[in-house]
N, C-alpha and C positions, 0 to 999 in steps of 0.2 A: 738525330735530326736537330739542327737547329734552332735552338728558340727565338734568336733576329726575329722580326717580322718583317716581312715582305716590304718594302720602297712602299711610304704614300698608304700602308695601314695604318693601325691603331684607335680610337675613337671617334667614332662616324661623328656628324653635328648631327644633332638634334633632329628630328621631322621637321620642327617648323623654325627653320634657321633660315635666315633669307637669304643666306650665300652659299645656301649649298650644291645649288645649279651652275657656281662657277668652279671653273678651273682651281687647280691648285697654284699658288703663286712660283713665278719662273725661276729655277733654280733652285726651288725649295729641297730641304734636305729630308722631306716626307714626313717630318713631325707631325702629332695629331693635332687637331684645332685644340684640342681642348678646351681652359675656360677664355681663350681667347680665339676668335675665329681668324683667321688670316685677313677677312675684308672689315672687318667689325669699326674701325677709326677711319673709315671712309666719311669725309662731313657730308650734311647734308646738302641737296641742292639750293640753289642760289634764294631762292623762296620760297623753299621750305616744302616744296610739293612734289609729287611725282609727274603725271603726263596734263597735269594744268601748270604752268606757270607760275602761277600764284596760289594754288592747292600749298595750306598748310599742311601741317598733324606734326606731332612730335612735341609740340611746345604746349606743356601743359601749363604754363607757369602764368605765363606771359604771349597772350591770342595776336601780338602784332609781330613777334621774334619771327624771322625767315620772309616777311611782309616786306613790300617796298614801302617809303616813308610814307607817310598820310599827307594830301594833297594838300594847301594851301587852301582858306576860306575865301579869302578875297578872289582867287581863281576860281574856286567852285563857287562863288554866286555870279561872276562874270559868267559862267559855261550854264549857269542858270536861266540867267537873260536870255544868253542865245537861244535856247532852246522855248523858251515863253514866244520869242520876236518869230521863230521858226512854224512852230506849230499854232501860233495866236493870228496870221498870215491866212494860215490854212480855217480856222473857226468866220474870221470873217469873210472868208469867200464862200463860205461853206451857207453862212446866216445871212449874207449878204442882202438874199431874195426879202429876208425879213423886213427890211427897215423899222431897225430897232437896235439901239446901241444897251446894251447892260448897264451901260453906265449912264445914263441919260439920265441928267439931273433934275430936266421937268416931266414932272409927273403927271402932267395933263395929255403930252405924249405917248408916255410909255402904255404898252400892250401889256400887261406882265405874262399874259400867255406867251406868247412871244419871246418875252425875257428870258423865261423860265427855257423855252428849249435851247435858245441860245445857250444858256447857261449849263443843260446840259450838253450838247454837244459839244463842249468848250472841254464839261470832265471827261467825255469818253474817250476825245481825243488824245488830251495831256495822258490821263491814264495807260491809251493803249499803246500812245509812242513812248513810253517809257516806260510801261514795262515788258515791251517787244524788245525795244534794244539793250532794255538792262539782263533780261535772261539771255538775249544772245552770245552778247558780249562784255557785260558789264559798263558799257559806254553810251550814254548817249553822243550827235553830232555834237553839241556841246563841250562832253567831256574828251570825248576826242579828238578835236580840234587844241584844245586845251592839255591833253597829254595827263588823263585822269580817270579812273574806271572806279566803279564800285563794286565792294568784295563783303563776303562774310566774314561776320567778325573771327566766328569759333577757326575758322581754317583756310580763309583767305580765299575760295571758291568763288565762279561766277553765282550769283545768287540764283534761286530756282524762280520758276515763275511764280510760284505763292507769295514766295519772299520778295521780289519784286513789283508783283501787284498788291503786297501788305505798305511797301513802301510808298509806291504810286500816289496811292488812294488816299494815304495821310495826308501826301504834300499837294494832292492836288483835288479835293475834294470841296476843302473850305475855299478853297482859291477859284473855284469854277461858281459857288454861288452863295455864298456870302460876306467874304474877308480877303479880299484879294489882295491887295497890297500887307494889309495889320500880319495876314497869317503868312503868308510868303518872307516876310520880315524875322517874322518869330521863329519860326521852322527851318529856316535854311541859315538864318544869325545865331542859331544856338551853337553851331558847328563853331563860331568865332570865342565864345565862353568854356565849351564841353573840354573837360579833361576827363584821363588820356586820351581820348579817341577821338574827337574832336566832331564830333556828332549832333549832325541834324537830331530834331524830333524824330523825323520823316524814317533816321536809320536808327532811332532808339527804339523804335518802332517795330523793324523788320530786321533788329542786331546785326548794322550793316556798318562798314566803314569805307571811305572814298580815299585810294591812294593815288600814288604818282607813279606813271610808267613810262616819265622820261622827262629831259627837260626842255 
């Protein structure tokens, strides 16, 4: 009897080899994979993820490697604005019935009952449109308008809803009743200081970073 082995034996891969559901390569001369698998120097995809886009892993070194580059700051507080002019639209129609501005500089007017739900409704708002459409999609209308999403830092992922209402709440909590311009300044201008990652408070916060997904 022969000792050849049969066309395409020799050392199976491993149980948990991730190529081993594929084919053997065309033309192959039946070789076993050994310590090299026949798919094993396939690069990875374009961002690093498998069925998300922007889904890391693999890059243990360096959390931005396989990530599209990090948005520009002076863009991300432009798509900041819009998003304030957007939803701050909707708080005063909403407080309108009030007559009562938050910001009302005479105090002989102001209600502060009044103010005060002003002020919240102004956080519930900001909070929940952001972080409805940052667990959606990573984008507010803003940033997508602007061609910018926000991701996890660890792997590049749409963030979850914790981690987007961790972040929310940061940057729009002092901003709805007591600091509205000082802390919108600070939190969303640190991304213009922050190395590497160029990070808000808001995403030091909720270990987030805002890239670019297009120009």
């Amino acid at each position: 009897m022969s000792s050849e082995p049969p066309p395409g034996s020799g050392q199976p891969p491993p149980e948990d080899d991730p190529f081993k559901k594929q084919p053997p390569p065309a033309g192959g001369s039946g070789s076993p994979y050994g310590d090299q698998p026949p798919y094993g120097s396939q690069p990875p995809p374009p961002y690093g993820g498998g069925g998300d886009p922007y889904g890391g892993g693999g890059y243990p070194t360096d959390p931005l490697a396989g990530m599209p580059p990090l948005a520009d700051s002076g863009k991300r507080t432009l798509a900041r604005i819009i998003d304030m002019i957007l939803v701050g639209v909707v708080v005063w129609l909403l407080t309108w019935g009030f007559g009562v501005s938050e910001y009302d500089t005479d105090t002989d007017k102001v209600e502060y009952g009044k103010s005060f739900v002003q002020s919240l409704v102004a956080a519930v708002l900001f909070i929940g449109y952001d972080t409805f459409m940052t667990a959606r999609t990573g984008q507010t209308l803003g940033k997508k308008l602007l061609n910018m999403r926000v991701a996890n830092l660890d792997n590049g992922a749409t963030p979850s809803v914790q981690t987007s209402l961790i972040r929310a709440a940061v940057l729009w909590i002092p901003f709805a009743f007591c600091c509205a311009c000082i802390w919108t300044a600070i939190a969303g201008g640190w991304s213009f200081f922050d190395k590497p990652y160029k990070q808000g408070l808001h995403d030091k916060s909720a270990k987030t970073v805002v890239v670019s997904t297009g120009t």
